[in-house]
PQR file of N, CA, C, O and H, with PARSE charges and radii, in Angstrom:
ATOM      1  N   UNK A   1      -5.305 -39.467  23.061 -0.4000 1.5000
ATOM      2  CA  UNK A   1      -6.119 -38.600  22.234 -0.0000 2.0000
ATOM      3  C   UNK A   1      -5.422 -37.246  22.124  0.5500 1.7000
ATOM      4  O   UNK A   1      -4.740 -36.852  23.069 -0.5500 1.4000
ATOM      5  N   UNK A   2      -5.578 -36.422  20.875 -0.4000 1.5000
ATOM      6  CA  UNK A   2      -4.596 -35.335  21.119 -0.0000 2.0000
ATOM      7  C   UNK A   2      -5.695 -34.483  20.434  0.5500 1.7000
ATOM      8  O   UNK A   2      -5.396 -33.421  19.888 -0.5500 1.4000
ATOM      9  H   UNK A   2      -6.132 -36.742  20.107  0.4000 1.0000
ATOM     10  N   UNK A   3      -7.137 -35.012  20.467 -0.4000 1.5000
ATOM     11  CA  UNK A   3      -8.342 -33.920  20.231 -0.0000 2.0000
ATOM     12  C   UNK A   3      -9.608 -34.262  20.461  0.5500 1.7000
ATOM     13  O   UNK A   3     -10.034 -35.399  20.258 -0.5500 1.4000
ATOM     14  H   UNK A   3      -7.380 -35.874  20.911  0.4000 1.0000
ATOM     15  N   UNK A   4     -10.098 -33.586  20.770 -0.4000 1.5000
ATOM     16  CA  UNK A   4     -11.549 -33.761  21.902 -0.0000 2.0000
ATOM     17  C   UNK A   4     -11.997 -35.275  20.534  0.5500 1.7000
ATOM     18  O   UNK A   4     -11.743 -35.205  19.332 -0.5500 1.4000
ATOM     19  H   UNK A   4      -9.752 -32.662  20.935  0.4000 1.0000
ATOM     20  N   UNK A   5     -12.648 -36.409  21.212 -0.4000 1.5000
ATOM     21  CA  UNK A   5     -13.728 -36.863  19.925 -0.0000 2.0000
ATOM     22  C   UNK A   5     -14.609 -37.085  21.341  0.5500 1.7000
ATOM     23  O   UNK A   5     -14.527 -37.493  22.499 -0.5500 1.4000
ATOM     24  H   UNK A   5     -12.854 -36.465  22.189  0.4000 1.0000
ATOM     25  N   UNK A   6     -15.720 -36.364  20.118 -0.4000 1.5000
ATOM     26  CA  UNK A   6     -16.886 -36.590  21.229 -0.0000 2.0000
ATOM     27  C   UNK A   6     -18.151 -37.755  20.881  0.5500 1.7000
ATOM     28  O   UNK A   6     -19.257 -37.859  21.410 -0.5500 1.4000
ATOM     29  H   UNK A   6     -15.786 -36.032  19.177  0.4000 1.0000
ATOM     30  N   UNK A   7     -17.633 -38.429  19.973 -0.4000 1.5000
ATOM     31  CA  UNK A   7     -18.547 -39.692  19.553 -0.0000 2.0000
ATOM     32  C   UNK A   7     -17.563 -40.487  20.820  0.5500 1.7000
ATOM     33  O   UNK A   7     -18.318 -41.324  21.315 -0.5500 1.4000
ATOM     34  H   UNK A   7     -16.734 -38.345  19.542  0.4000 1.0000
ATOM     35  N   UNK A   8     -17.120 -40.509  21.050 -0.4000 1.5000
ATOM     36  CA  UNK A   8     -16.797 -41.427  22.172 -0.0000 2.0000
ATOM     37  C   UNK A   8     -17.664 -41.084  23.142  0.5500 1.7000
ATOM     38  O   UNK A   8     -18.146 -42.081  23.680 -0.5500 1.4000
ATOM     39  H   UNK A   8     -16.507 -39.828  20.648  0.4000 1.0000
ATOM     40  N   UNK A   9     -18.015 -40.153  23.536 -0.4000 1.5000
ATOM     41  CA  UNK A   9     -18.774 -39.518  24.974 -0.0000 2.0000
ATOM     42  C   UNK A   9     -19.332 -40.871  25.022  0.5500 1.7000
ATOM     43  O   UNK A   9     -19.610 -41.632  24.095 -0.5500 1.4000
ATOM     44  H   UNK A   9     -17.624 -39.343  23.099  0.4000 1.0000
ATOM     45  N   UNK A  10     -19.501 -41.099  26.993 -0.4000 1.5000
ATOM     46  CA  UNK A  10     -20.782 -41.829  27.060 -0.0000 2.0000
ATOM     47  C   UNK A  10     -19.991 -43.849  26.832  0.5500 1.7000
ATOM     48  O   UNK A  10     -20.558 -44.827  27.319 -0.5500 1.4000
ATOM     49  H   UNK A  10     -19.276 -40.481  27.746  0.4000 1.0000
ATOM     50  N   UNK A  11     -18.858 -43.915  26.129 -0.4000 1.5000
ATOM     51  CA  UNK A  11     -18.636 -45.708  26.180 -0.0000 2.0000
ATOM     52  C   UNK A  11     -17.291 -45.876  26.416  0.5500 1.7000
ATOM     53  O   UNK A  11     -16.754 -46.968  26.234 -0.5500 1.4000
ATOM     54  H   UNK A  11     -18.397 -43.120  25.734  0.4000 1.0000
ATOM     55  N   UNK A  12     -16.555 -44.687  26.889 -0.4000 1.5000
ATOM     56  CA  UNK A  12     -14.950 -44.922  27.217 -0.0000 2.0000
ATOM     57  C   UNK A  12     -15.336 -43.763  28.690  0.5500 1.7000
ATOM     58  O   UNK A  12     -16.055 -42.777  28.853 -0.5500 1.4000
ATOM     59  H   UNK A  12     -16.991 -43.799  27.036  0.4000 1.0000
ATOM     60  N   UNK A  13     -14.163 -44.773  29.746 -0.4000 1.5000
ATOM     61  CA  UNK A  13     -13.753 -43.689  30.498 -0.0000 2.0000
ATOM     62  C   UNK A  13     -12.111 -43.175  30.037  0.5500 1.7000
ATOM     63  O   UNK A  13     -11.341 -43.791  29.299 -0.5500 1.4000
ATOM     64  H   UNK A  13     -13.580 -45.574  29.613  0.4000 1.0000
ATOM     65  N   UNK A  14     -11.948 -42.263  30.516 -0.4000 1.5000
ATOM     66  CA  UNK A  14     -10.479 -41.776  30.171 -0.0000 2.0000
ATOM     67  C   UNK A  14     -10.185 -41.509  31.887  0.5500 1.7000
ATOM     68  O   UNK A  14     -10.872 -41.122  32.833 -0.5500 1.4000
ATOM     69  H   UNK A  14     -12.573 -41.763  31.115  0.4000 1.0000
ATOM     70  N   UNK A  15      -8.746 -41.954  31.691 -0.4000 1.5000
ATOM     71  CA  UNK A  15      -8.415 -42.077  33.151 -0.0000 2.0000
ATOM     72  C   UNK A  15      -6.700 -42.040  32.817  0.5500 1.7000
ATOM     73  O   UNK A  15      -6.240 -42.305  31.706 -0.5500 1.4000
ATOM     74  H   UNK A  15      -8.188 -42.268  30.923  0.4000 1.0000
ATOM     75  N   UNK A  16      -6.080 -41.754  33.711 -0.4000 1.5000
ATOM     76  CA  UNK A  16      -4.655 -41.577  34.116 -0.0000 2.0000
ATOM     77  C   UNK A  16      -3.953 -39.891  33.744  0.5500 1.7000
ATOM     78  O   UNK A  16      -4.332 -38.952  33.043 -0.5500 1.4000
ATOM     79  H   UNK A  16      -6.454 -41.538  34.614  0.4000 1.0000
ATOM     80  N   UNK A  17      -2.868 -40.121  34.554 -0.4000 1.5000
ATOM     81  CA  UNK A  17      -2.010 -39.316  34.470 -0.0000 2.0000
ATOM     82  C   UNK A  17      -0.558 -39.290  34.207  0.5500 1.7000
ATOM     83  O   UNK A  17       0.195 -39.962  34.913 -0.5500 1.4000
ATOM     84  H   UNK A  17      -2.561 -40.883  35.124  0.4000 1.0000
ATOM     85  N   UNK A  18      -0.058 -38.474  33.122 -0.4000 1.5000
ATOM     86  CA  UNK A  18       1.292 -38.525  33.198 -0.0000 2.0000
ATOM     87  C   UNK A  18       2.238 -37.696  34.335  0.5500 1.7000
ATOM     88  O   UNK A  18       2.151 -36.477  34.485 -0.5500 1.4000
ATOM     89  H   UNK A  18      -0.670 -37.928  32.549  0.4000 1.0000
ATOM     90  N   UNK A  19       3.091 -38.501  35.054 -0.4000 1.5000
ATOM     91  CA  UNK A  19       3.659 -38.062  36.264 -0.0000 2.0000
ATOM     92  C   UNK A  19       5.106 -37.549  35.961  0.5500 1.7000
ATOM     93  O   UNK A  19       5.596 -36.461  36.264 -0.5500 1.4000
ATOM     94  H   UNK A  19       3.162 -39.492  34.932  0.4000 1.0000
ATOM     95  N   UNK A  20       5.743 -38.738  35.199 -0.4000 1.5000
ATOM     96  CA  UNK A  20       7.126 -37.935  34.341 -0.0000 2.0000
ATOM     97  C   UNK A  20       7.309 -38.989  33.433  0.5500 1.7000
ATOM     98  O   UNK A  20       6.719 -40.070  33.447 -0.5500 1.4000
ATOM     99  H   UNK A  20       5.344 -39.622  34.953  0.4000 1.0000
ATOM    100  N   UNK A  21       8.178 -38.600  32.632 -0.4000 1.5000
ATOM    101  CA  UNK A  21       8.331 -39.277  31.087 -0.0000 2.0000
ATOM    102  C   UNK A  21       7.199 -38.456  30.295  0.5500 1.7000
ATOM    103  O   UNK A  21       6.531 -38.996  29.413 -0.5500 1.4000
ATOM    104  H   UNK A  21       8.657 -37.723  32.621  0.4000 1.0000
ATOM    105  N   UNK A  22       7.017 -37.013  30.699 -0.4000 1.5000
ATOM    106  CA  UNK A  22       5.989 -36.782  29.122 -0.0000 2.0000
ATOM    107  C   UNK A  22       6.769 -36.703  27.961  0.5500 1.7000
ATOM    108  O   UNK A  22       6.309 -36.915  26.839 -0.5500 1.4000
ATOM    109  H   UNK A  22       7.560 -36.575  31.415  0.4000 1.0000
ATOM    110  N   UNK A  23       7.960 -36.398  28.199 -0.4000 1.5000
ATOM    111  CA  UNK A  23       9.058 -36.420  26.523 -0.0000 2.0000
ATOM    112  C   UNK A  23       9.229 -37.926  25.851  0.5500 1.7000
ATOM    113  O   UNK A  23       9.701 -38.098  24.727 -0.5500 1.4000
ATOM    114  H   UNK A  23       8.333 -36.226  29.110  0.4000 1.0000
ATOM    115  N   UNK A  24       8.830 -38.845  26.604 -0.4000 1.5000
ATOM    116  CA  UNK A  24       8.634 -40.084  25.825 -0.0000 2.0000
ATOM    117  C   UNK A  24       7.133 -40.188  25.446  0.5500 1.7000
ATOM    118  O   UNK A  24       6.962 -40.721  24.349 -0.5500 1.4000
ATOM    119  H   UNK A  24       8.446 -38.705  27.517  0.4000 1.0000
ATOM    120  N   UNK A  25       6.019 -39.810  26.088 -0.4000 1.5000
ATOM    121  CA  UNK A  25       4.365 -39.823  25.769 -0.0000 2.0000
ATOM    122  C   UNK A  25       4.840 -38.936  24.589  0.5500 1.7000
ATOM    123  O   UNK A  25       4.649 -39.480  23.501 -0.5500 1.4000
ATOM    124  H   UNK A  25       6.158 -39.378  26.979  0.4000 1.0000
ATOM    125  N   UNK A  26       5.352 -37.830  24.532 -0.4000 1.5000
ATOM    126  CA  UNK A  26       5.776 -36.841  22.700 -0.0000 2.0000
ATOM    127  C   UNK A  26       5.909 -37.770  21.984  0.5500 1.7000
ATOM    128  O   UNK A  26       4.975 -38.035  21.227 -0.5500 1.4000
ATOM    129  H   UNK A  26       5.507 -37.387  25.415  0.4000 1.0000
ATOM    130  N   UNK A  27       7.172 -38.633  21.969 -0.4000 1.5000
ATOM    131  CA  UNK A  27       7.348 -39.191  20.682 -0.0000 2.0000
ATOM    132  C   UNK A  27       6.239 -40.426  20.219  0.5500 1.7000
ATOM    133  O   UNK A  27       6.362 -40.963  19.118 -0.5500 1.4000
ATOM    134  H   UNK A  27       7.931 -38.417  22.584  0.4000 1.0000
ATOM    135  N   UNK A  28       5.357 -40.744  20.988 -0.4000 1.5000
ATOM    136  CA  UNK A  28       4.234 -41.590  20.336 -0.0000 2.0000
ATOM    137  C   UNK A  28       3.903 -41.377  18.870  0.5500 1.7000
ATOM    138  O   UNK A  28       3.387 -40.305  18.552 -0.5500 1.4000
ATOM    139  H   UNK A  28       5.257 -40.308  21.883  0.4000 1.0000
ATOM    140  N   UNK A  29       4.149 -42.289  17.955 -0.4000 1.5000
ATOM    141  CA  UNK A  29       3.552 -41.878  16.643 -0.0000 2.0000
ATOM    142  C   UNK A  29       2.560 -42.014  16.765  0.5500 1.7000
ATOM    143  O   UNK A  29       1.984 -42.774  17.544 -0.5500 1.4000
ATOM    144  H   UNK A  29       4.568 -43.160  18.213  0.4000 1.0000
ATOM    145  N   UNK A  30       1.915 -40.914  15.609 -0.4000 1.5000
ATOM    146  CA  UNK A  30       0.314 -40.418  15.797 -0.0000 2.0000
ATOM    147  C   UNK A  30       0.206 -40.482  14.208  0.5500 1.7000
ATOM    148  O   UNK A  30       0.893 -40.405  13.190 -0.5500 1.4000
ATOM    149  H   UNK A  30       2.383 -40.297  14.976  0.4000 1.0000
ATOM    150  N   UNK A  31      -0.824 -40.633  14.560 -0.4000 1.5000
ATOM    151  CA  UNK A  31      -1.641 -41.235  13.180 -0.0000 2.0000
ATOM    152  C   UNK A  31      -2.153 -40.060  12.262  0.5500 1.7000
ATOM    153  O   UNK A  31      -2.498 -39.019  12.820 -0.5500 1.4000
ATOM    154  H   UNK A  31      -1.382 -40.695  15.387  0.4000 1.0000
ATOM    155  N   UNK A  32      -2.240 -40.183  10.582 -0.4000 1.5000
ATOM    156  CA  UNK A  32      -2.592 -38.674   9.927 -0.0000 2.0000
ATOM    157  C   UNK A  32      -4.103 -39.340   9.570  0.5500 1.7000
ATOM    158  O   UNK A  32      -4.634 -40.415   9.849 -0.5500 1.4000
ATOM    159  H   UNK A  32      -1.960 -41.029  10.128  0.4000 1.0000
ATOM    160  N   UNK A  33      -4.509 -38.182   8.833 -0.4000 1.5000
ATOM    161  CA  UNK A  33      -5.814 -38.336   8.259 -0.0000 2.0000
ATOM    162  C   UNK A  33      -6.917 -37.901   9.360  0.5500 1.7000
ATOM    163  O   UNK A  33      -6.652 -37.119  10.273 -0.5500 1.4000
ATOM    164  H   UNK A  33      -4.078 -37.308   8.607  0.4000 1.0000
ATOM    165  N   UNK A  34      -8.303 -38.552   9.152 -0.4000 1.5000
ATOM    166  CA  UNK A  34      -8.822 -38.379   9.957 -0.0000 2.0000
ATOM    167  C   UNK A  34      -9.293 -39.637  10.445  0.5500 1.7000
ATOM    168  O   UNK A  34     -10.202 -39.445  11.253 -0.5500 1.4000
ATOM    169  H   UNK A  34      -8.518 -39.187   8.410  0.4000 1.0000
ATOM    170  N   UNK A  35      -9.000 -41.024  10.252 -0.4000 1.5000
ATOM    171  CA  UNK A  35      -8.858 -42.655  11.163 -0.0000 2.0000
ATOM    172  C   UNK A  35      -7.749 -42.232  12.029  0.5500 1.7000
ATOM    173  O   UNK A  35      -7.801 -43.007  12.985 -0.5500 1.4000
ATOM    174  H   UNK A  35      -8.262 -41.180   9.596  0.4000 1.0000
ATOM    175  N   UNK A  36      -6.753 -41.400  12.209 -0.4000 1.5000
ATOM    176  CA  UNK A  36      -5.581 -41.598  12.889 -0.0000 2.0000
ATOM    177  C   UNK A  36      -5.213 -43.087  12.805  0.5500 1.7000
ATOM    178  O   UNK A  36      -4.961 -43.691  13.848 -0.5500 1.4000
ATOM    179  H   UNK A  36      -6.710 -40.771  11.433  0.4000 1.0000
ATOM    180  N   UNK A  37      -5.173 -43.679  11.675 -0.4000 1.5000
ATOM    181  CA  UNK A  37      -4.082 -44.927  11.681 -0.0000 2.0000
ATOM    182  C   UNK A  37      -2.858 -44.910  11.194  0.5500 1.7000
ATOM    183  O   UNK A  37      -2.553 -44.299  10.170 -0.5500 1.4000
ATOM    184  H   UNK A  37      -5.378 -43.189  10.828  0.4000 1.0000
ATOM    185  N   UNK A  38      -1.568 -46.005  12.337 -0.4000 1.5000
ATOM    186  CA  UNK A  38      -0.702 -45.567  12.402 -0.0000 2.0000
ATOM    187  C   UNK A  38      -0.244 -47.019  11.934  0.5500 1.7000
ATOM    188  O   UNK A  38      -0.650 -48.000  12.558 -0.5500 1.4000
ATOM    189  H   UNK A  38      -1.815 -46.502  13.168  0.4000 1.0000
ATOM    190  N   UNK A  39       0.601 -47.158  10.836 -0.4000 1.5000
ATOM    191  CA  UNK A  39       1.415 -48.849  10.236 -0.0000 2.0000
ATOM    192  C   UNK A  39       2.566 -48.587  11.327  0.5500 1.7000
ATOM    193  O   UNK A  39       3.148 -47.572  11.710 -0.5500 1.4000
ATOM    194  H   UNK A  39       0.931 -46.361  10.329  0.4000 1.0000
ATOM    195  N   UNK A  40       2.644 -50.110  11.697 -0.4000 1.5000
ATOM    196  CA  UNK A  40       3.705 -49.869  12.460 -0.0000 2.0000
ATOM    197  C   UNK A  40       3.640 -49.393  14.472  0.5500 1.7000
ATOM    198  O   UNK A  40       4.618 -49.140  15.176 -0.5500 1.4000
ATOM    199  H   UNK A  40       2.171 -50.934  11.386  0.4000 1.0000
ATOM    200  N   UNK A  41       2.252 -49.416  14.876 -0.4000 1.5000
ATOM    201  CA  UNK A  41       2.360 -48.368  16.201 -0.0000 2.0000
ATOM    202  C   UNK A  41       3.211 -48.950  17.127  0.5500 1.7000
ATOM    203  O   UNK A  41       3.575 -50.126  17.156 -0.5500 1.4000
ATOM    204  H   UNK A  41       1.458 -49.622  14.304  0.4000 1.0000
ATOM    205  N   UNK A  42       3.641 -47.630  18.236 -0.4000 1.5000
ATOM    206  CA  UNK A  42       3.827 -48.178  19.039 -0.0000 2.0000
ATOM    207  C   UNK A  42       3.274 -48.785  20.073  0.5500 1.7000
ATOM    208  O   UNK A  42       2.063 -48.593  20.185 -0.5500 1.4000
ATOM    209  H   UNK A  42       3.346 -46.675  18.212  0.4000 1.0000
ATOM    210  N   UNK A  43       3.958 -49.695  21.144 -0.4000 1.5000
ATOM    211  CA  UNK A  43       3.382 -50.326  21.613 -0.0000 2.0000
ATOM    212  C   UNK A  43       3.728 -50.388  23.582  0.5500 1.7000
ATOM    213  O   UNK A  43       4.877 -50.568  23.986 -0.5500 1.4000
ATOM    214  H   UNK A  43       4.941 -49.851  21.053  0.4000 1.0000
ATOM    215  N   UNK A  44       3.000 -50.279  24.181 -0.4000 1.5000
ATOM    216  CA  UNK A  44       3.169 -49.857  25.721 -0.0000 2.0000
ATOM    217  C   UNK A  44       4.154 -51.426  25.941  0.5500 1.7000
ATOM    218  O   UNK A  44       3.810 -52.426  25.311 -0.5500 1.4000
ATOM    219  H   UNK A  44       2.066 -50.133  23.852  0.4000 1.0000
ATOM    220  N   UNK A  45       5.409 -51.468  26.923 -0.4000 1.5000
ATOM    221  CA  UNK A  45       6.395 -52.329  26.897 -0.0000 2.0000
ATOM    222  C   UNK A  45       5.779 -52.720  28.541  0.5500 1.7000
ATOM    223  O   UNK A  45       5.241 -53.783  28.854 -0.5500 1.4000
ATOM    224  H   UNK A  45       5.688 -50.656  27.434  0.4000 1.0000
ATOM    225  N   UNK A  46       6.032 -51.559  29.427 -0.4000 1.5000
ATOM    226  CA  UNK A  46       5.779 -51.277  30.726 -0.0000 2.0000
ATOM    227  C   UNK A  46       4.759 -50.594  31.209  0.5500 1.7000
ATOM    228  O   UNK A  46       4.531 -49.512  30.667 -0.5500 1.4000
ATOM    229  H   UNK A  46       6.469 -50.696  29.173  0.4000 1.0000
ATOM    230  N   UNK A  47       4.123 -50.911  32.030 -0.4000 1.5000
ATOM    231  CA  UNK A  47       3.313 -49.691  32.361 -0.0000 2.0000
ATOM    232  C   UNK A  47       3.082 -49.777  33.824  0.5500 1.7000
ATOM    233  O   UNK A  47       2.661 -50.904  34.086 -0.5500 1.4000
ATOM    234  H   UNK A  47       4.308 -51.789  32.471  0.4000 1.0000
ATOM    235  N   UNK A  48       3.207 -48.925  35.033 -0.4000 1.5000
ATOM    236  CA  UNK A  48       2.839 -48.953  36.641 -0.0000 2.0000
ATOM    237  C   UNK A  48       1.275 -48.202  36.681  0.5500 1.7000
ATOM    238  O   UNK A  48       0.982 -47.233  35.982 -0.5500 1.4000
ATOM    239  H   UNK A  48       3.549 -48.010  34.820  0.4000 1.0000
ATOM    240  N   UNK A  49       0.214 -48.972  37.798 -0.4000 1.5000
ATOM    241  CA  UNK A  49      -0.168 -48.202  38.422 -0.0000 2.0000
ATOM    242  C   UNK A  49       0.108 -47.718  39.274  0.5500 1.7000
ATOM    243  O   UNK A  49       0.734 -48.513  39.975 -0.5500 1.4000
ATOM    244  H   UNK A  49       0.452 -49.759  38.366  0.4000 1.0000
ATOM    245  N   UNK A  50      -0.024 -46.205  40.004 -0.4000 1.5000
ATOM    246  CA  UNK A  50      -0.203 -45.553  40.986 -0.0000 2.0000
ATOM    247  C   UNK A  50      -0.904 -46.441  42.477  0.5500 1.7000
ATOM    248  O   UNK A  50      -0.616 -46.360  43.671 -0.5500 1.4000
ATOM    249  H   UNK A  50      -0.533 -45.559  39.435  0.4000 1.0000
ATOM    250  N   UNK A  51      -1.736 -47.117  41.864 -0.4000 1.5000
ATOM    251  CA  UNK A  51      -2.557 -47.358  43.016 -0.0000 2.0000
ATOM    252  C   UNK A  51      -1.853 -49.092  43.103  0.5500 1.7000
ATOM    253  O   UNK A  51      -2.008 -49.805  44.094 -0.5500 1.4000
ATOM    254  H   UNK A  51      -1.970 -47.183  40.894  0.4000 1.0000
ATOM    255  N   UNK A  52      -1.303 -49.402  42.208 -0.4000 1.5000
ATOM    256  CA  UNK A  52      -0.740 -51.284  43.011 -0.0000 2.0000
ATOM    257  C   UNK A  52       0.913 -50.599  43.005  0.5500 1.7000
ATOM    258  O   UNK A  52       1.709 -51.495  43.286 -0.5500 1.4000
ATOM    259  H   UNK A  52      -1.177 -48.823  41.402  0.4000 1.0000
ATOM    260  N   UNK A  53       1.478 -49.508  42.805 -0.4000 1.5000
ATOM    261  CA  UNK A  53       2.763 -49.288  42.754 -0.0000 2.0000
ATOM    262  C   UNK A  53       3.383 -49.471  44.444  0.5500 1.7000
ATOM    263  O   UNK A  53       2.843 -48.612  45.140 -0.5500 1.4000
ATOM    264  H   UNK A  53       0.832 -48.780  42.577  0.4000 1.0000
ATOM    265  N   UNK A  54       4.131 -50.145  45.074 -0.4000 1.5000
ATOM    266  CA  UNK A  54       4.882 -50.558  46.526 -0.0000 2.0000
ATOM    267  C   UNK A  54       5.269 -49.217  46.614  0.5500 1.7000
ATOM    268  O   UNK A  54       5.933 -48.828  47.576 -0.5500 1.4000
ATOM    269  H   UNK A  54       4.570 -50.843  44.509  0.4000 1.0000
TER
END
């Protein structure tokens, strides 16, 4: 999210943190308008939790 929506309040939790790699979380294409839809998105390849990470 890169702006408060507050119709979500209340049916999403939001959870995590970026630890390093925020210069790759930048280049996420982001969506225009006001749907933020994006042709084409990207797509998470990898992802660790913190809490099952060895």
């Amino acid at each position: 999210m890169f702006e408060p929506a507050s119709h979500l309040n209340g049916q999403y939790t939001i959870w995590g943190q970026v630890v390093e790699g925020m210069d790759l979380v930048d280049q996420i294409k982001r969506g225009s308008g006001g749907g933020g839809t994006v042709s084409n998105p990207d797509k998470i390849v990898k992802l660790s939790v913190a809490a099952d990470a060895a």
